[in-house]
N, C-alpha and C positions, 0 to 999 in steps of 0.2 A: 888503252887500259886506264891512263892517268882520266883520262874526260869521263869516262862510264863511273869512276869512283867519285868526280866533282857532281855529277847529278844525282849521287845519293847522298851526298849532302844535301844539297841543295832541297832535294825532294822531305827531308827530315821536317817532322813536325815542331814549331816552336814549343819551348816550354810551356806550361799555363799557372800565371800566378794567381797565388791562391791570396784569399781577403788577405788574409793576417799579412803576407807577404806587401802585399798593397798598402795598408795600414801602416807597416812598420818603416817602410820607406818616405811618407805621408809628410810633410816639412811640423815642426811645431807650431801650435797657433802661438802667437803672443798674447801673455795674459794683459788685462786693463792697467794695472800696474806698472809693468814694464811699458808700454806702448806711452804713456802717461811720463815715464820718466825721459824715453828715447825724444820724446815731442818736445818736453820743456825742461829738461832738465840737465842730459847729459851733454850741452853746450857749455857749459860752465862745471860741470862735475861731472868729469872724467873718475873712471876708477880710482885713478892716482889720489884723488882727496879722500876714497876713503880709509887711506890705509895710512895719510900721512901721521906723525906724531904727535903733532895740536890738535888732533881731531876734535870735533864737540860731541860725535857718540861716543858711549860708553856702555849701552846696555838698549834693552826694548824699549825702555820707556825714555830713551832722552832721544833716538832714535824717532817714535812717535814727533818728540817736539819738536826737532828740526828740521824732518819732513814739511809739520804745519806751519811753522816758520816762514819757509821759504817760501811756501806755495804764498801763507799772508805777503811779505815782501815782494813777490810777484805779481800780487792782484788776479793769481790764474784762476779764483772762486770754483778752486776745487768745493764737492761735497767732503764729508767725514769720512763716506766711505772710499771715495777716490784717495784720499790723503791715508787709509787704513791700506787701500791696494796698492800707494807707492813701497808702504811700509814693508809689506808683505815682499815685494818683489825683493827690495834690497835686504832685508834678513833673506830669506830665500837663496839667495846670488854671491852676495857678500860677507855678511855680519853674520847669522848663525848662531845669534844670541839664545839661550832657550828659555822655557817658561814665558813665551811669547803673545800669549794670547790674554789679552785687556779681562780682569775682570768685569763680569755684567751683574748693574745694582737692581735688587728690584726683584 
């Protein structure tokens, strides 16, 4: 009896997963920003600096200039918008500064 009941297991149809099942298991892509900081940056800036007490951010826009800072004193000739997608990542992760977004002149 025990073997006649192991092959109707056995015989059972797997489940069938469905897209969204598929999708929601799917890894995250890394955004440009992050990718950008993991490559040159979090060697030397581990989480820990951003939260220590001296820190030199203080808001979005000082945030901005020591992203471009560092990439300048690296020589890594980030674009504006690579130095905007490190920004974005570390608000995004970290900081959670709000009214985030640069105004545009013009």
């Amino acid at each position: 009896m025990l073997l006649g009941a192991a092959l109707v297991i056995v015989m059972l149809p797997a489940p069938s997963l469905k897209t969204s099942q598929v999708h929601a298991q799917s890894p995250a892509v890394a955004s440009r920003g992050e990718l950008l900081y993991r490559n040159h940056c979090i060697a030397c800036h581990s989480t820990s600096v951003h939260w220590r007490d001296r820190r030199l951010v203080t808001d979005y826009g000082s945030l901005i200039a020591q992203v471009g800072r560092w990439e300048q004193n690296t020589g890594l000739g980030w674009s504006s918008e690579e130095i905007l997608d490190v920004v974005q990542y570390l608000n995004t992760t970290i900081y959670c500064f709000s009214n985030q977004a640069p105004q545009q002149k013009g």
